[in-house]
C-alpha positions as CSV (number, residue, x, y, z in Angstrom):
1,X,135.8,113.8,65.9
2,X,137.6,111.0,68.2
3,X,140.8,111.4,69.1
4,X,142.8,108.9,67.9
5,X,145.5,107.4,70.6
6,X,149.1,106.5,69.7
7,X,149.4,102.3,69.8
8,X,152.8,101.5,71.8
9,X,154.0,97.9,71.7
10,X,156.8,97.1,74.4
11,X,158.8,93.7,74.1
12,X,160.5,93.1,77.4
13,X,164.2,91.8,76.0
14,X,164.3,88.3,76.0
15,X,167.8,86.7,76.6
16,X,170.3,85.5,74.8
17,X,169.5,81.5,74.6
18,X,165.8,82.9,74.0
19,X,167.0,84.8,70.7
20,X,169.6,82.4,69.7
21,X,166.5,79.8,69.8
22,X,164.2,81.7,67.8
23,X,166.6,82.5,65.3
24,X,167.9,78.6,65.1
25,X,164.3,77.8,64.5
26,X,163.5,80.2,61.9
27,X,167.0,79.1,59.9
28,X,165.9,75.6,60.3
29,X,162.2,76.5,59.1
30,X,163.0,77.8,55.6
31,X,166.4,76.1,54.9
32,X,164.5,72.7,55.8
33,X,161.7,74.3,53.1
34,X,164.6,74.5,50.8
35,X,166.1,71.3,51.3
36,X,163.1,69.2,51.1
37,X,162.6,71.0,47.5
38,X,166.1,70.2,46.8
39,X,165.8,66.2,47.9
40,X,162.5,66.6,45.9
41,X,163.5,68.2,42.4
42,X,160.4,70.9,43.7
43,X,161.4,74.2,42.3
44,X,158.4,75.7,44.5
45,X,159.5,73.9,47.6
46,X,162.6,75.7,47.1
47,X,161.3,79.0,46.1
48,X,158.9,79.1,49.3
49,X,161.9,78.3,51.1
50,X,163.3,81.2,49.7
51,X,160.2,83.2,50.1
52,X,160.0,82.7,53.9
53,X,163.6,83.2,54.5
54,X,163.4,86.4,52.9
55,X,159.6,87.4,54.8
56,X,161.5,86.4,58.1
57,X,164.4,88.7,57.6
58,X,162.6,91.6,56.4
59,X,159.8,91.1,59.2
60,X,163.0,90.5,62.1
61,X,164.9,94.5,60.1
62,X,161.2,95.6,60.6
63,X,161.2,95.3,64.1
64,X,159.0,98.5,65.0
65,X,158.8,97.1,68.6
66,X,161.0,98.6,71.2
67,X,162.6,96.5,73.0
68,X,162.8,97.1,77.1
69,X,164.2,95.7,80.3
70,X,161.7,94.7,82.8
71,X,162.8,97.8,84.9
72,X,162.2,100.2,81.9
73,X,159.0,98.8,80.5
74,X,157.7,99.0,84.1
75,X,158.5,102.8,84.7
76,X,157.2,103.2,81.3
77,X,154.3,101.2,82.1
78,X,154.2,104.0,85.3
79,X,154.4,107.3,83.3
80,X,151.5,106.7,81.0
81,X,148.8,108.7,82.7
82,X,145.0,107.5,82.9
């Protein structure tokens, strides 16, 4: 049989403008959603609104990535053997 290999995913940390912008443009994503639905009278604009907001939090509590410095993801990067 093959051996299967552990998959690692490294996210070198981003800074703090970098994850105040992401999050800003995720807010703005599904409460635009909802307030189109609102200006609209669309119960399903709103409720993928809703829908998204809730995907986006739940993904973002997920996060099964580990987060690194540069320094650490690169002696990481150094320890995995060949």
């Amino acid at each position: 049989m093959t051996e299967k290999t552990e998959v690692k995913f490294i996210v070198i940390t981003e800074s703090i403008f970098e994850s105040w912008a992401r999050d800003a443009s995720t807010l703005a994503l599904f409460a635009s959603l909802i307030g189109i639905g609102i200006a609209l009278d669309s119960s399903a604009m709103q409720w993928t609104g809703a829908v998204i907001g809730f995907i986006a939090t739940t993904a973002r509590a997920a996060g099964k990535a580990k987060k690194l410095t540069k320094e650490q993801a690169i002696r990481f990067i150094q320890e995995i053997k060949p």
